[in-house]
C-alpha positions as CSV (number, residue, x, y, z in Angstrom):
1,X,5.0,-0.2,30.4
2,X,5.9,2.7,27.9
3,X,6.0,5.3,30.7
4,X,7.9,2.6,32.5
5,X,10.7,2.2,30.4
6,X,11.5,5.7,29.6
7,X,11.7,6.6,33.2
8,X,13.6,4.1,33.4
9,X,15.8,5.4,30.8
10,X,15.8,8.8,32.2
11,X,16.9,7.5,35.9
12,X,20.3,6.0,34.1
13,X,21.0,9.4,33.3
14,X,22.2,10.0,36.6
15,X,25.2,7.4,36.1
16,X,28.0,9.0,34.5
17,X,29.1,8.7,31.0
18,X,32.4,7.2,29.8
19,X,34.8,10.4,28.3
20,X,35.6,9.0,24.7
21,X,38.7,9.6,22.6
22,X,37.4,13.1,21.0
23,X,36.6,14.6,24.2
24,X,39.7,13.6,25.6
25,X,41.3,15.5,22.2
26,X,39.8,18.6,23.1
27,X,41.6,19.3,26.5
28,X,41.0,20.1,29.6
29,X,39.7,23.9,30.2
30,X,39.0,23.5,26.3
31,X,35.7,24.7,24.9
32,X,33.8,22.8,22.5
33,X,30.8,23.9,20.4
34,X,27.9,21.6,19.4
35,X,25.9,22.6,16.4
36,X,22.3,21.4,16.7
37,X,20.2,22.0,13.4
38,X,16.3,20.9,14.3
39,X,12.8,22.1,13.1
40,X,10.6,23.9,16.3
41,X,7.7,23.4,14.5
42,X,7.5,20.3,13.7
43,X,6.4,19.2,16.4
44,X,7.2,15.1,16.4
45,X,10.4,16.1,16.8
46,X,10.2,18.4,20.1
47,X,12.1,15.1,22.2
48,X,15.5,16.2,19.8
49,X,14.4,19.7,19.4
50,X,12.0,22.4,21.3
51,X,10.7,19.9,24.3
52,X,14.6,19.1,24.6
53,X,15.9,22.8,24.2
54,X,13.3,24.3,26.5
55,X,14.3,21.6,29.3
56,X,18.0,22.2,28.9
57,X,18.1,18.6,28.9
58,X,21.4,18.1,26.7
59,X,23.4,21.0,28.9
60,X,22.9,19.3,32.0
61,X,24.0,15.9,30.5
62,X,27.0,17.9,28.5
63,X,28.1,19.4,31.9
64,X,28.1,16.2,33.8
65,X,30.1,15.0,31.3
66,X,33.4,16.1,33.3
67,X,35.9,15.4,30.9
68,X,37.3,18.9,31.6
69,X,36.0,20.6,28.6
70,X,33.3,23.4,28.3
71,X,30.2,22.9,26.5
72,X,28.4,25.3,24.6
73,X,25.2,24.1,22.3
74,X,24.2,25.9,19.3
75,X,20.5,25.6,18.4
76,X,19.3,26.3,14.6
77,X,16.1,26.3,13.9
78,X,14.9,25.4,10.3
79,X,11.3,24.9,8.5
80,X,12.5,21.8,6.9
81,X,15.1,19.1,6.7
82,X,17.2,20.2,3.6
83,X,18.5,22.7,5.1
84,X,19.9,21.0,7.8
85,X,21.3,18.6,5.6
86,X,22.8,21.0,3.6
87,X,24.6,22.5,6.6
88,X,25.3,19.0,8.3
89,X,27.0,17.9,4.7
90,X,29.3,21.7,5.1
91,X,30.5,20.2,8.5
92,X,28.5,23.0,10.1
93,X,25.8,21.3,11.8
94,X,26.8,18.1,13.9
95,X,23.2,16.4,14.9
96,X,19.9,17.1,13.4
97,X,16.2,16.1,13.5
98,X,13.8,15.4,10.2
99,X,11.6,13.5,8.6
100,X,11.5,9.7,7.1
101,X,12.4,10.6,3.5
102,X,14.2,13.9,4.3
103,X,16.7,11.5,6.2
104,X,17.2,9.3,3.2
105,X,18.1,12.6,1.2
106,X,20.4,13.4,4.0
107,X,22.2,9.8,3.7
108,X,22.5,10.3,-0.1
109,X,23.7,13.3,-0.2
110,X,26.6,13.2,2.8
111,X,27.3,9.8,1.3
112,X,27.6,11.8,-2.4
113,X,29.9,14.6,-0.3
114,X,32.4,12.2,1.4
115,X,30.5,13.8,4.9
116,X,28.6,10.6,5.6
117,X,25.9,10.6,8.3
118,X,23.9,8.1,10.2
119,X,20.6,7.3,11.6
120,X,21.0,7.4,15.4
121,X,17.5,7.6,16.7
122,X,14.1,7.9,16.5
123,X,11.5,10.5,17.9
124,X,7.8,10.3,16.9
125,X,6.3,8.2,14.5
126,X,2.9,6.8,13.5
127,X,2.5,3.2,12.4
128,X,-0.1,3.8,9.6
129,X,1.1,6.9,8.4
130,X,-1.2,9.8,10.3
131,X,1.3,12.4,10.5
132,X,1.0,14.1,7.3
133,X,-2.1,14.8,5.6
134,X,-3.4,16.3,2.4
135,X,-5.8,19.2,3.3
136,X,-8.0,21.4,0.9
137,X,-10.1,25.2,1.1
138,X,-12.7,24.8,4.2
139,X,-15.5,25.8,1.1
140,X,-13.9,23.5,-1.4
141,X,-15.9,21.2,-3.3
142,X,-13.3,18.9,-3.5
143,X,-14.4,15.6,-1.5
144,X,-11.8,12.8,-2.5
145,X,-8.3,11.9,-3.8
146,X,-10.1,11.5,-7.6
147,X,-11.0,15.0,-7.3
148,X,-7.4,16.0,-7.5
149,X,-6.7,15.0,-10.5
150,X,-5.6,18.2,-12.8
151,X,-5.6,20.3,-9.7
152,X,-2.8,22.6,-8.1
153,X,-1.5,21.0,-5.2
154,X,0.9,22.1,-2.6
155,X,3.8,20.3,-1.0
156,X,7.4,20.2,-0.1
157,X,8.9,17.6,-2.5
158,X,11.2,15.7,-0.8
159,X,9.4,15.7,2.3
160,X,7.7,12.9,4.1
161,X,4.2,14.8,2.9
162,X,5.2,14.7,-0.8
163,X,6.0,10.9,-0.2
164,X,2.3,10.6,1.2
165,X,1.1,12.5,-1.3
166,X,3.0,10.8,-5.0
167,X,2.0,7.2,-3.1
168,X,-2.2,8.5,-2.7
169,X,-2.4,9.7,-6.1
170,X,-0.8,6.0,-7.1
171,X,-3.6,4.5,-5.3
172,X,-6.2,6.6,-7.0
173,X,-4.8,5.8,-10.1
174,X,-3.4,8.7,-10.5
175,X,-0.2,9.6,-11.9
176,X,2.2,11.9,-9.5
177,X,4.1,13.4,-12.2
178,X,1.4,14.2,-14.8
179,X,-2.0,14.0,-13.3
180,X,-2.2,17.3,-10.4
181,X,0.0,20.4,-11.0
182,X,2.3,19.8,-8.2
183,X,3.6,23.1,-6.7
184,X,7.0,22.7,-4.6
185,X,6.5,25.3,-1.5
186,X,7.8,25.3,2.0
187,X,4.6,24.7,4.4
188,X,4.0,28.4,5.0
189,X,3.7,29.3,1.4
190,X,1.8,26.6,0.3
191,X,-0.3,27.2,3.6
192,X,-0.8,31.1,2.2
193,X,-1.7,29.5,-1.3
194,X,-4.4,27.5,-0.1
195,X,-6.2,30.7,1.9
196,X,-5.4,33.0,-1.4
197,X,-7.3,30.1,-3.4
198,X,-3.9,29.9,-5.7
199,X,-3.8,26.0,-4.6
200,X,-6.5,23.8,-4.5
201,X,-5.3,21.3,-2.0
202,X,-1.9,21.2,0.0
203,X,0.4,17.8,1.2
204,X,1.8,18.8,4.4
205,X,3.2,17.3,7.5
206,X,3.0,18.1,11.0
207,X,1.7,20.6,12.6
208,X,0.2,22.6,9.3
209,X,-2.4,20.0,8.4
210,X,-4.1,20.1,12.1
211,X,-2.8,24.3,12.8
212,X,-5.1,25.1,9.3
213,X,-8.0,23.0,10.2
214,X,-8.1,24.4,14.0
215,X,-7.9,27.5,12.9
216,X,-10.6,27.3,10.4
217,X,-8.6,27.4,7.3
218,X,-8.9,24.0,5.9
219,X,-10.6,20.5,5.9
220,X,-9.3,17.2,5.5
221,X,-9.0,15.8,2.6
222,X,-6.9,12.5,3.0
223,X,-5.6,11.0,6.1
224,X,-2.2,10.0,5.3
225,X,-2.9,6.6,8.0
226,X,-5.4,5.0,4.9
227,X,-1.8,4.2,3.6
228,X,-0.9,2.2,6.8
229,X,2.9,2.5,6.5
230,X,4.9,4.0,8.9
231,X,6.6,7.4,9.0
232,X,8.7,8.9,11.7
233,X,10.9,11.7,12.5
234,X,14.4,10.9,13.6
235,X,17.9,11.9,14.7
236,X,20.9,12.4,12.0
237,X,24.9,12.8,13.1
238,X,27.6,13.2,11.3
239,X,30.0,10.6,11.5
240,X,33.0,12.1,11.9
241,X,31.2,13.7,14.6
242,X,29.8,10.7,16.4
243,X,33.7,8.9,15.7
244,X,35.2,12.1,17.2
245,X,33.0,12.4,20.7
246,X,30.8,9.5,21.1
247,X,30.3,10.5,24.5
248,X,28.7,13.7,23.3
249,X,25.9,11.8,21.4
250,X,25.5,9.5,24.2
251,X,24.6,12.6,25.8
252,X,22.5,13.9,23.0
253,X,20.3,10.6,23.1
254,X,20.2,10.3,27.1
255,X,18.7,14.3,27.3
256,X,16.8,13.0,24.3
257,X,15.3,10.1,26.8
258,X,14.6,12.9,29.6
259,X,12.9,14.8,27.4
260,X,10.8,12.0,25.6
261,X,10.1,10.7,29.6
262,X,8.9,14.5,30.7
263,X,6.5,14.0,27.4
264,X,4.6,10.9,28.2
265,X,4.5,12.3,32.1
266,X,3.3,15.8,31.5
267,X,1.5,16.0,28.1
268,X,-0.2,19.2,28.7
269,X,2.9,20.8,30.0
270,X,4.9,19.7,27.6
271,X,2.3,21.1,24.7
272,X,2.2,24.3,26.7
273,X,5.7,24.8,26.8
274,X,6.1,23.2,22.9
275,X,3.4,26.4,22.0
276,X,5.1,28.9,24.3
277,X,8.3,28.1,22.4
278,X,6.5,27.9,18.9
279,X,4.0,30.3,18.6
280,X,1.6,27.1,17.5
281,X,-1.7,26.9,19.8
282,X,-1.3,24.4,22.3
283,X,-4.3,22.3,21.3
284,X,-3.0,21.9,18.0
285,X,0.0,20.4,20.0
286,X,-1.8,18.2,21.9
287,X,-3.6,17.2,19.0
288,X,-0.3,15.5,17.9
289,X,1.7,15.2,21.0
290,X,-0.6,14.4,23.7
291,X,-1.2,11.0,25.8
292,X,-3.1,9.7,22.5
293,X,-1.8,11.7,20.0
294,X,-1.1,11.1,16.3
295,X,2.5,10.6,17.2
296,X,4.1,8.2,19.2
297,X,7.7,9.3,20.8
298,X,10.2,6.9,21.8
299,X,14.0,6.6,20.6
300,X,14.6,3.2,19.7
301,X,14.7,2.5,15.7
302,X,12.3,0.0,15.5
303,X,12.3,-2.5,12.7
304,X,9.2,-1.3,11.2
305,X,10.5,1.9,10.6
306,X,13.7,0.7,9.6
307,X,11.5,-1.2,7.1
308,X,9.3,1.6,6.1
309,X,12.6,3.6,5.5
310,X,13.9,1.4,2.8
311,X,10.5,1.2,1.2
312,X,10.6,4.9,0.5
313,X,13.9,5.1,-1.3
314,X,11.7,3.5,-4.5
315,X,9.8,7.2,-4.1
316,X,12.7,9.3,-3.7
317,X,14.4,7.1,-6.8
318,X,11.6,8.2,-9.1
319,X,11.3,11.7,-8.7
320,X,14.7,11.9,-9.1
321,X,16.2,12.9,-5.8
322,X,18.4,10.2,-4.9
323,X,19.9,7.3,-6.6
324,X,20.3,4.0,-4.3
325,X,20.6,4.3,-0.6
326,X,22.0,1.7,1.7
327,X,19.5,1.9,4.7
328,X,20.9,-0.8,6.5
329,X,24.5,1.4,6.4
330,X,22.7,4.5,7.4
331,X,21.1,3.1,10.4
332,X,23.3,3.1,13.6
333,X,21.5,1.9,16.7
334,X,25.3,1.1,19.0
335,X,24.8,4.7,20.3
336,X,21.2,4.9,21.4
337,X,21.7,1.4,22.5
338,X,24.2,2.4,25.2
339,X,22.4,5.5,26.0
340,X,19.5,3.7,27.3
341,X,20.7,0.8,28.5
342,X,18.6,-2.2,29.3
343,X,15.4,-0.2,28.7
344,X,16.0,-0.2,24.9
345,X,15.2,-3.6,24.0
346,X,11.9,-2.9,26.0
347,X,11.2,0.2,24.1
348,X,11.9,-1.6,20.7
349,X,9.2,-4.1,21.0
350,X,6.2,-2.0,23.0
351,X,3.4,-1.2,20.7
352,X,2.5,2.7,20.6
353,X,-0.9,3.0,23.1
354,X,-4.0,2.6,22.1
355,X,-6.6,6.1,20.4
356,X,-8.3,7.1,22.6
357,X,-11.4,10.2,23.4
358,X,-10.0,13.1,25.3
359,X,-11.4,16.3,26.3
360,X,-9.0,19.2,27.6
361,X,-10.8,21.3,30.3
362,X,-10.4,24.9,30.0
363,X,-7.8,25.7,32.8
364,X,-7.0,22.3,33.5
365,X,-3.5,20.6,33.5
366,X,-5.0,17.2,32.5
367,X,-7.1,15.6,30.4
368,X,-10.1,13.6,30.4
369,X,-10.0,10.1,28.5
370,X,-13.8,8.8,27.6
371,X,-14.1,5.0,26.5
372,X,-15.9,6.0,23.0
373,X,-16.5,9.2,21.2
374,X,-20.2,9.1,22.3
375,X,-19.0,9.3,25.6
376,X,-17.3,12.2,24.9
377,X,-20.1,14.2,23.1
378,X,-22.1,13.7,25.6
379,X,-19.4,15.6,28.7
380,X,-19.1,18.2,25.8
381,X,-22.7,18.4,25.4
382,X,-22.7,19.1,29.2
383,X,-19.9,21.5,29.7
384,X,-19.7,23.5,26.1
385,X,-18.2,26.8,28.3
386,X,-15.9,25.1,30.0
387,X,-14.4,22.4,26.8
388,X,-10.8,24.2,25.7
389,X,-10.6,21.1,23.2
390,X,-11.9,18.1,22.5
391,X,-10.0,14.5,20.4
392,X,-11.5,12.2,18.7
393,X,-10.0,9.0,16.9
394,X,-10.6,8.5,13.4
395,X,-13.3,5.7,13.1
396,X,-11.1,3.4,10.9
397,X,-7.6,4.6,10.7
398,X,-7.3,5.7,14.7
399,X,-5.9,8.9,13.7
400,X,-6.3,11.6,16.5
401,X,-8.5,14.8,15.3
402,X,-10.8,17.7,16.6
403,X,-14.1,16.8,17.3
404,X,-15.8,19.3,16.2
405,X,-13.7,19.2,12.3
406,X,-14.3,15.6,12.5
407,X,-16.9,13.8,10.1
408,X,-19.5,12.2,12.0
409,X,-21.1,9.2,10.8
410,X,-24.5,7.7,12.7
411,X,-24.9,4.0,12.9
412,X,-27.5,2.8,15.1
413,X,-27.0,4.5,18.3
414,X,-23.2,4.4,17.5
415,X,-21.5,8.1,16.7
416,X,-18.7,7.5,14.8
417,X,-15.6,10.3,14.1
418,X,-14.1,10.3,10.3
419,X,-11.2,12.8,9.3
420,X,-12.3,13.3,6.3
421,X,-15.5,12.5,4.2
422,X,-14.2,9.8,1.9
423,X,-13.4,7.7,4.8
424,X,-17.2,8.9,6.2
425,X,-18.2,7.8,2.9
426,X,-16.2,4.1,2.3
427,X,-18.0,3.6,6.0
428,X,-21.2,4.2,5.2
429,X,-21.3,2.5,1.8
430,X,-20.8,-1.1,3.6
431,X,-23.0,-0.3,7.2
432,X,-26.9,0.1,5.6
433,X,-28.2,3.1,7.4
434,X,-25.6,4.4,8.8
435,X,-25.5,8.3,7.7
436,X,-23.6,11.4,7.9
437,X,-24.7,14.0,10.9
438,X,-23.4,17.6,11.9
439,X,-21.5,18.2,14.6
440,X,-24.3,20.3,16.5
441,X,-26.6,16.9,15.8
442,X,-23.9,14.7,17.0
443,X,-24.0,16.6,20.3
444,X,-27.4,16.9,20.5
445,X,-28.0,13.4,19.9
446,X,-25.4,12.4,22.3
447,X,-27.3,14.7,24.7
């Protein structure tokens, strides 16, 4: 029904759009430059950002604008969302992409400037929380939240990770501010850190968590979905921008539709393409991206999130880096609402699909899905050469991971995928017998 509704979406995109008062402004034979700021590697925002770029999505839908004016788009890449906001609050940047509690900084502070900015969309999200997670040393002895405690840890405060991060350690019974050595680094630094040993665990969003752990450099400490509360990526404007050329948005949020449709139609392109663009590997992509990936895309600002969103300002409030934020004032939904038409109320009520098992052949342009993760060691147990990746859902929080990184749990003649080993461990300690396996025993045991 998902897939349904996007195309949907995407077909309206051959109806013209209405020219709006700023376009007219701009005159005929005019040319107008649009400032995009988004982030190519993180990758639940590829629908406003890379995936979009690389389709040329919003240049078609600006040239079929024909208002009369010439359309130029200027693409900025950043690492993270202050930056953008920074440049957005300077007038510089007119639409940008970010994360959950880098939006609400992005709210207070163009609220603060007199530049205010709104909420306009949404482009991946996971219900329980799975995009960011806290990862540690592949050799560490660290084997739970607890451990933590007096420890350097990395993160990006601010970010959506840092949020995930301050509200684990609260459930630990920890304390945020006093009880770790918090270290405020952009991913790649605290990602260098953690191989240098000069960090003992780093808070990070997506890709790094899942990039480290593919490539050998970490293990999973805490799957940020054991919080189950939402967090999302989503689109920012400026609005004086979206007063001045509504249209423009429209078209923003229509090639924003196209791109999210080309997603859910062509996962393994769309990772390829994603990588090409990024330089991350495409199974670390798929890992979040894919047809049962951690993230979910669609644009519509669902009420959950919307929810989720006001829930975080409490965080933000403590550490200091906003004061109160009117969420409900932020959030502006008339724009997407007209860019998708009669689809959106469709896409604001379907529930993200179901985890799933997936193997990528080597070569192949699609996956396999397997019913259960047993099913799935056993194919990989079959066809080890020819296996470019294989996905696993978390046992208890669904969360999407590698199989072969994954903790697996035996429980009767059910194998059983963790994240991490404190989840493992929480399973194990209410199902008498069940017990922790290797990955090479899983597989053979599946076999």
């Amino acid at each position: 029904m998902k897939h349904k509704a996007i195309a949907l979406a995407a077909a309206a995109l051959l109806l013209p759009l209405t020219g709006c008062g700023g376009d007219a402004e701009a005159g005929s034979g005019s040319t107008v430059t649009i400032t995009v700021g988004y982030q190519s590697k993180t990758i639940n925002t590829v629908t406003a950002g890379t995936l979009l770029r690389s389709l040329g999505s919003f240049e078609k839908e600006l040239n079929a604008l024909g208002d009369g004016t010439t359309y130029k788009v200027d693409w900025q890449d950043y690492a993270t969302g202050a930056p953008i906001t920074a440049q957005m609050t300077a007038g510089k940047i007119d639409i940008g992409s970010m994360g959950d509690f880098p939006l609400l900084i992005n709210a207070a502070r163009g609220k603060q400037l007199g530049r205010p900015t709104h909420l306009v969309s949404v482009t991946g999200y996971n219900l329980r929380g799975g995009l960011n997670t806290i990862v540690t040393a592949p050799g560490s002895k660290l084997t739970s939240l607890k451990d933590l405690r007096g420890r350097k840890v990395s993160t990006s405060v601010g970010s959506a990770a840092d949020g995930t991060l301050v509200r684990a350690l609260q459930r630990a019974g920890i304390d945020p501010d006093k009880g770790i050595q918090k270290l405020n680094q952009q991913p790649a630094v605290g990602a260098s850190a953690l191989a240098a040993g000069s960090t003992d665990a780093l808070s990070q969003f997506v890709a790094w968590p899942g990039l480290l752990a593919y490539q050998g450099k970490a293990k999973a400490l805490y799957d940020g979905a054991e919080l189950n509360l939402p967090t999302f990526h989503g689109v920012t404007a400026r609005e004086d921008f979206a007063k001045k050329r509504p249209a423009v948005l429209e078209a923003f949020l229509k090639a924003q539709s196209v791109a999210t449709a080309y997603l859910h139609d062509h996962p393994v392109a769309a990772a390829e393409k994603v990588a090409k663009a990024t330089g991350l590997p495409a199974e670390v992509v798929y890992l979040y991206n894919g047809a049962h990936g951690i993230s979910t895309f669609d644009p519509a600002l669902k009420p959950q999130l919307v929810s989720a969103l006001k829930k975080d300002v409490s965080v933000l409030k403590s550490a200091k880096l906003v004061g109160d934020v009117d969420v409900d004032a932020f959030v502006e939904d008339r724009y997407v609402k007209k860019a998708l038409g009669a689809t959106y109320d469709q896409q604001l009520t379907e529930p993200p699909a179901p985890a799933a098992s997936e193997v990528w052949p080597k070569g192949a342009t699609q996956t396999r899905t397997f019913n259960s993760p047993s099913s799935l060691l056993r194919y990989v147990s079959a066809h080890r050469d020819t296996v470019r990746a294989a996905y696993v859902p978390d046992a208890t929080t669904g969360t999407l991971w590698f199989a072969d990184k994954a903790v697996w749990v035996a429980d009767g003649d059910a194998l059983l995928p963790f994240v991490t080993a404190e989840t493992a461990r929480a399973y194990i300690t209410g199902h008498e017998g069940a017990r922790v396996l290797s990955y090479a025993d899983a597989l053979e045991r599946a076999s």
